[in-house]
Every structure is written in C-alpha cells, then in structure tokens.
C-alpha positions in Angstrom: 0.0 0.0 0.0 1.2 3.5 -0.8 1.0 6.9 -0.1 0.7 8.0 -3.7 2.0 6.2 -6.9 3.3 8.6 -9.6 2.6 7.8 -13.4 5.2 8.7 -15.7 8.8 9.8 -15.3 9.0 13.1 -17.1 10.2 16.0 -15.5 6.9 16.7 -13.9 7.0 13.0 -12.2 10.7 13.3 -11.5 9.9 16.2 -9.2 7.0 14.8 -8.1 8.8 11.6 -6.8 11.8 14.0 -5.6 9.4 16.1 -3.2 7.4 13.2 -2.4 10.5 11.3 -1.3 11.3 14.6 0.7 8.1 15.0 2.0 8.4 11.5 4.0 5.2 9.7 1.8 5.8 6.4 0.8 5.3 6.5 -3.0 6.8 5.0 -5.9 7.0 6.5 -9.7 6.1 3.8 -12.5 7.9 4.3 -15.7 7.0 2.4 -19.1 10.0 3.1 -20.9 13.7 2.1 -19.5 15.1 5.5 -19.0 13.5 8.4 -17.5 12.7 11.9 -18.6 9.8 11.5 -21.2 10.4 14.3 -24.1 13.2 16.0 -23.2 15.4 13.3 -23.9 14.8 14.0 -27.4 15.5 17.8 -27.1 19.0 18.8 -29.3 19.5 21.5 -26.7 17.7 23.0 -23.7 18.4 27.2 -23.6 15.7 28.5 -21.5 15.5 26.1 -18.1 17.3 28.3 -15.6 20.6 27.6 -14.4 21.6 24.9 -16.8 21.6 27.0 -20.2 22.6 25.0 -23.1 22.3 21.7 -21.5 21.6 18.9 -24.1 18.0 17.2 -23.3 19.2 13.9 -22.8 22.1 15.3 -20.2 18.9 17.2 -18.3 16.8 14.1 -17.9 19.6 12.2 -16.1 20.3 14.9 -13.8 16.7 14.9 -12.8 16.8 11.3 -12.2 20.4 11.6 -10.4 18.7 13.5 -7.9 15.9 10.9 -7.2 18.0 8.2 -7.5 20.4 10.2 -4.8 17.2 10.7 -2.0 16.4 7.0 -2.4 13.1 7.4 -4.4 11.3 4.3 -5.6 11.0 3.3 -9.0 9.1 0.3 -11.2 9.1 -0.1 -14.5 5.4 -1.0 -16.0 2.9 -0.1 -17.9 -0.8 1.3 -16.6 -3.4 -0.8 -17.9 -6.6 0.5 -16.2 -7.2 1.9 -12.8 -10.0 0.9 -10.1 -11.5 2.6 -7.7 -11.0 1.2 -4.2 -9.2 -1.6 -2.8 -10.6 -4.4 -5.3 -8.4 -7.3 -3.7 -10.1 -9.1 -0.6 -6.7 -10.2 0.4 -5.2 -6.6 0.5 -2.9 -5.6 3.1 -3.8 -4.7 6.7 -3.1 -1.0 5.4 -6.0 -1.8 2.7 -8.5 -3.0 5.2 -8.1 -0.4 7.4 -8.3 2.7 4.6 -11.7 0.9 3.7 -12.7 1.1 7.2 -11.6 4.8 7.5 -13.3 5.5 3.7 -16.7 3.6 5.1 -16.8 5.8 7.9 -16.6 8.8 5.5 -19.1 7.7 3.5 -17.1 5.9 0.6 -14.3 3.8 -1.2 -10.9 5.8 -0.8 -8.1 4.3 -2.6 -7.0 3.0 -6.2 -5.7 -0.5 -7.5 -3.4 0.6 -10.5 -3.7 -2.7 -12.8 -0.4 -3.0 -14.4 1.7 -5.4 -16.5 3.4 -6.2 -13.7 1.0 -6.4 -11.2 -1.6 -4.7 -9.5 -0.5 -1.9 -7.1 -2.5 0.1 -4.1 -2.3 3.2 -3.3 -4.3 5.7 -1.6 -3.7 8.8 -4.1 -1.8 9.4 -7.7 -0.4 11.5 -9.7 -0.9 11.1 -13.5 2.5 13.1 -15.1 1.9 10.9 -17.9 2.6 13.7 -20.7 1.9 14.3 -24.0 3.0 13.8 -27.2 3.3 16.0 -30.6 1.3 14.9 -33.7 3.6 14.6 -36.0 3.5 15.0 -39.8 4.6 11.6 -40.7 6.5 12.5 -43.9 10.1 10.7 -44.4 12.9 13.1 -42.9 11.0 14.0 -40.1 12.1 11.5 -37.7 15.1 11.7 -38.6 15.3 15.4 -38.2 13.8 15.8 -35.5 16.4 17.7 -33.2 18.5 18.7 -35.8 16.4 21.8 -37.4 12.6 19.8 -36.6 11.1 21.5 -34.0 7.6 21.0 -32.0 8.6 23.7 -29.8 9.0 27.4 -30.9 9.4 28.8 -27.7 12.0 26.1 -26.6 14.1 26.5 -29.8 13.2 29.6 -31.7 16.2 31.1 -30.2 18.3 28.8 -32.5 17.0 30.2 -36.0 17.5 33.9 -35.4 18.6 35.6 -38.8 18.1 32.5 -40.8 14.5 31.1 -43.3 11.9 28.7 -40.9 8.7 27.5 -41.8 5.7 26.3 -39.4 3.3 23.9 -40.7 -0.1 23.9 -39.0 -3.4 26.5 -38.8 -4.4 26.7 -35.5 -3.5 28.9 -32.5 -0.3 27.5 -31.4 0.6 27.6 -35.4 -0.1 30.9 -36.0 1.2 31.7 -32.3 4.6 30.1 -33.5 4.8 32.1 -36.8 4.6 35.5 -34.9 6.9 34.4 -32.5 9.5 33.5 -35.2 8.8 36.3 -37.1 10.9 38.0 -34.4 14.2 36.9 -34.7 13.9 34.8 -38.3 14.5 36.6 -41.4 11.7 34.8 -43.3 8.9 32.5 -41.9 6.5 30.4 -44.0 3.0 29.4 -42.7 2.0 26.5 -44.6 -1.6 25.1 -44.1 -3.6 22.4 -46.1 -6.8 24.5 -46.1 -7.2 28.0 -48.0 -8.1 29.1 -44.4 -6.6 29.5 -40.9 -8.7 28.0 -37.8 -6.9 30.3 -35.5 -8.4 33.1 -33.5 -9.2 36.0 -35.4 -6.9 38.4 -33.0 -4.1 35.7 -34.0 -4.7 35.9 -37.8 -5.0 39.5 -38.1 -1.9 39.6 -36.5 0.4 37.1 -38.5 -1.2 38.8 -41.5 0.8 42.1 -40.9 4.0 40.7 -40.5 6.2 41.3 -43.6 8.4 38.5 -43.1 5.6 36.0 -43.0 4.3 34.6 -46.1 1.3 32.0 -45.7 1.3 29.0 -48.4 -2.5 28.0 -48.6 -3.6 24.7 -50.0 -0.4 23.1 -49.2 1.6 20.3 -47.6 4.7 19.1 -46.7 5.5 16.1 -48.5 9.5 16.0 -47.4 11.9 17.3 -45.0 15.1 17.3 -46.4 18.9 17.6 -44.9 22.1 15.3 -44.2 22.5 16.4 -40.6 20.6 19.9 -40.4 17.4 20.5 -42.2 17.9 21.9 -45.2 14.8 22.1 -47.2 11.5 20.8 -47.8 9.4 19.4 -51.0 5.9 21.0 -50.7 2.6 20.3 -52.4 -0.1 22.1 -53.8 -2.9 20.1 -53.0 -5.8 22.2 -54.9 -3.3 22.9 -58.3 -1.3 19.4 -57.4 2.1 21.4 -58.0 4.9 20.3 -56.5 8.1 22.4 -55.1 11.2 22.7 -53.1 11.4 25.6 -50.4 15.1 26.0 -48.9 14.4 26.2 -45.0 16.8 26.3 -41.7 14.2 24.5 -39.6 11.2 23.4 -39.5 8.7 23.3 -37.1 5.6 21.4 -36.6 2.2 22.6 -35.2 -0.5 19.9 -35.9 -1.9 19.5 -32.7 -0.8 17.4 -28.8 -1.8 14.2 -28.0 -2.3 14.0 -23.7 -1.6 10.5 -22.4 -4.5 10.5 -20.4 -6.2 7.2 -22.1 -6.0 4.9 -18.9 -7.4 7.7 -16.7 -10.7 8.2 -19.0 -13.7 7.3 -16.6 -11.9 8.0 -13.7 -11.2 12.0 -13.8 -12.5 14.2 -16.1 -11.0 15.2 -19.6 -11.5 18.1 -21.5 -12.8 17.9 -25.4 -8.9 17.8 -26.2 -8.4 15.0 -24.0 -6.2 16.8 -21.4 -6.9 15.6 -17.2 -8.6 19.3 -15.9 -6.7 20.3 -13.1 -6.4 23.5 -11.7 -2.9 24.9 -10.5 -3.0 22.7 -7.4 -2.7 19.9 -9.6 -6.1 18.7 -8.0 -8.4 16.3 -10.1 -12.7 16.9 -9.7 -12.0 13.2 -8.2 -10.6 12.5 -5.0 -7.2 11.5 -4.7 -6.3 11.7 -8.4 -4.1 14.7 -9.3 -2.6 15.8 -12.8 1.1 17.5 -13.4 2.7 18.4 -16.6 1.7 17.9 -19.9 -1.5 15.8 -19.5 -2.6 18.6 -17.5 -5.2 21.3 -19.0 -2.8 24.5 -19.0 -2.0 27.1 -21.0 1.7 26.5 -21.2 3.7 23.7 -21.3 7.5 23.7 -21.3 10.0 21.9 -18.6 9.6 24.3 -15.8 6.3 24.5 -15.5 6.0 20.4 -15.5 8.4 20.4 -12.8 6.4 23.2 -10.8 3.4 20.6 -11.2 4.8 17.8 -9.5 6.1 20.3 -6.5 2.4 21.4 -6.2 0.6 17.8 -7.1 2.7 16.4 -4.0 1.4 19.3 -2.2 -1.7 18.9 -2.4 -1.6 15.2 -2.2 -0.2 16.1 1.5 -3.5 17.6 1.8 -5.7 15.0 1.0 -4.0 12.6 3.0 -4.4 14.4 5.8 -7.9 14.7 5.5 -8.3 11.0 4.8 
C-alpha cells in the first residue's frame, strides 16, 4: 500500500517523486520506458531552463533522475493498464483494510488499484505526469530530423534560428502563435496550411497577417523534409493545383496538434474535449485522490519548468488530501 504512486517519469514525475521522497510519503514512480525523462530526452538543446543553459536534453533528464535516485526514491518499471476505484483485492494488506474502514466511515471507497503489467498496485492517491506527445507530420525526414532543425517547440528553440529562413506547418493557435513568435528573430517564416483558411483566433490571424516577413502558403503540404545532418529544405505540395516544389528552410517546425496520455485515466477524472486531465494549479483532479502535473494537464503553457512546478504542487496537495483522509 502507498501513499501515492506517480505515473510517468518526465520531468513533472521526476519532481514529483523528488518532493514526495522529501516529504516523507511512501510512493513509488512507475515508468513504461527504461530511462527516465519522457520528451526531453529527445531535445538537441535546452536554452531556456534556468541555471543549466545549453544543457543537451538527454544530459537534463539524467540529472533529474540523479537526484531521485540520490534521495532514495522508488522506481518500477510498467505499464498502466486500467485503474479501479477502491481496494478491489479481498486479500489486501492490513493497510487496505483499514483505509476501507476509515473510507466507510466517511461515506465511501478511498483508494485505487493501478492494474499494471506487472501487477496490481495500491495506493491511496496518484499522480498522472503521464505527458503528451506531438502529432507529427509523418512525412520521411521528419524522424530523422527531429532535433536537428525539426522543431515541435518554438518557444523552446526559436532562439536557434535567429537571422536565418523557418517554416511552421499547422493552422491553428499554437501555429499561427509560432509564426509571430518566429517572425521576431527569423529573417523569413512560412506558414504553410492544407486548407485556404486558418482556424486560429481572429486576434491571432490579423496579427500574422501584418507581418512582412511571414508569407502563408495556402492549400499546401509538406510532402518531405530534407537535410544530411541539419534541415535543409523541404518538398511541398499544392494540394488544390497538385504542383509540386522545393522551399530552402533552416528549420522546420511542426504545429498539428498534442496528443495527452490521459487514455487509462478516461472514466476515472475528467478530460477536457482535447483529451487533457482538468486540473487546476493545485494539480487537483474533480476526483478525489487523483491529481494531474505536466503535460497531461489542462494549461496554458507547457515547457520543462512549468511540468516540474506541477509535480512540487501535485505532491502538495496530495499532502493535503491525505491528511484529511
């Protein structure tokens, strides 16, 4: 039985387990993939976390878990398969039979079994830091890219293409938000969206439509993103006329939309249309004992430091809940 289980090991469930850990709970972080840090490890280059400017990605996430690993924090590595409300095992621990005395008492089950691939696990509160991940264009170069001039982050690596030719592919806020953001420091920045109109914000396209270094390619798609080591251009396509060409381009950077990793979760707090866990800043869930930090999270920006301020406040409040249990 324990105090709180923390899903994912990002940066928002890295600091999570650290102030847990700290905080004298008895919790453990489950991790699906063999090395902690979720997204950043694929960052090229980190410029804007405080302190550790120009740290490579990769380099960052083992630093985060250095520190857990140096308080003594717990982790498993498994997958979430489902989640139950309550103590579902009749043979649970003492600890289990007497939180379902205590939740009786209250007027309810307290408590979740986490059904994993390794087993079930109980715990009395958690913390999904499960993330999110970029939709991504799926055209051959990206992958390969990605890092070296493929961007899904203009705020976390605009700085990188000041003076030089970038192009953002997408037509919704964050697209549009992108372009005027790059438009700052880039020489040239090309909008290109599939439709022959923008689903951003009026405000937003009014805006991006004034800039003179920012020219909008309607009707069209990326096809390829081409480069050795460094992007160095893409093939586009026209898909009303069907004409086909090669922009030259420093970077590129994809806006298509986030995917939140909140699938195992559905049912048991609620999700916005998007798919994202709502969660105010305390990290608090509408259900009890179910809290959300990082990128699953509904908020309005999401970058390292704000995923590791979540898992600071998600243990927080978890301290709070506990209490009152």
């Amino acid at each position: 039985m324990y105090d709180v289980v923390i899903v994912g090991s990002g940066p928002a469930g890295l600091s999570a387990s650290i102030y847990a850990k700290r905080a004298g709970l008895k919790a453990v972080t489950l991790e699906k993939n063999p090395i902690s840090g979720g997204q950043v490890l694929n960052t090229y280059e980190v410029d804007n976390y405080p302190g550790l400017p120009g740290i490579n990605g990769f380099d960052m996430g083992m630093k985060f878990r250095e520190h857990a690993d140096q308080l003594g924090c717990e982790f498993k590595e498994a997958a979430l398969l489902g989640i139950e409300k309550g103590i579902t095992d009749s043979n649970c621990l003492d600890e289990g039979r007497e939180l379902q005395a205590a939740s009786a008492q209250n007027g309810g089950m307290k408590g979740y079994t986490l059904i994993t691939d390794q087993g079930e696990i109980r715990t009395r509160a958690v913390i999904a830091a499960m993330g999110a991940s970029h939709a991504k264009l799926n055209v051959p170069g990206e992958e390969e890219l990605s890092g070296m001039g493929v961007s899904y982050c203009a705020t976390c690596d605009g700085a990188f293409f000041k003076d030089k030719v970038t192009a953002v592919v997408g037509g919704g806020d964050v697209a549009v938000e992108d372009a005027i953001f790059l438009a700052r420091g880039c020489r040239k920045v090309y909008l290109i969206h599939r439709r022959n109109e923008l689903r951003a914000a009026a405000v937003l396209q009014k805006e991006v439509m004034a800039l003179p270094n920012v020219e909008i390619l309607w009707n069209t798609v990326v096809d390829r993103i081409e480069g050795e080591d460094q992007v160095e251009g893409i093939s586009i396509k026209n898909v009303t006329s069907g004409e086909c060409a090669k922009l030259p381009v420093d970077g590129v950077f994809v806006a298509v939309g986030i995917i939140p990793a909140s699938e195992t979760f559905a049912g048991v707090a609620e999700c916005n249309e998007k798919g994202y866990l709502i969660a105010g800043e305390d990290c608090a869930t509408g259900t009890p004992g179910i809290f959300a930090a990082g990128d699953v999270r509904e908020k309005k920006l999401r970058q390292i430091v704000t995923a590791v301020a979540d898992g600071a406040n998600a243990v927080t409040s978890v301290l709070e809940y506990l209490a009152g249990m």
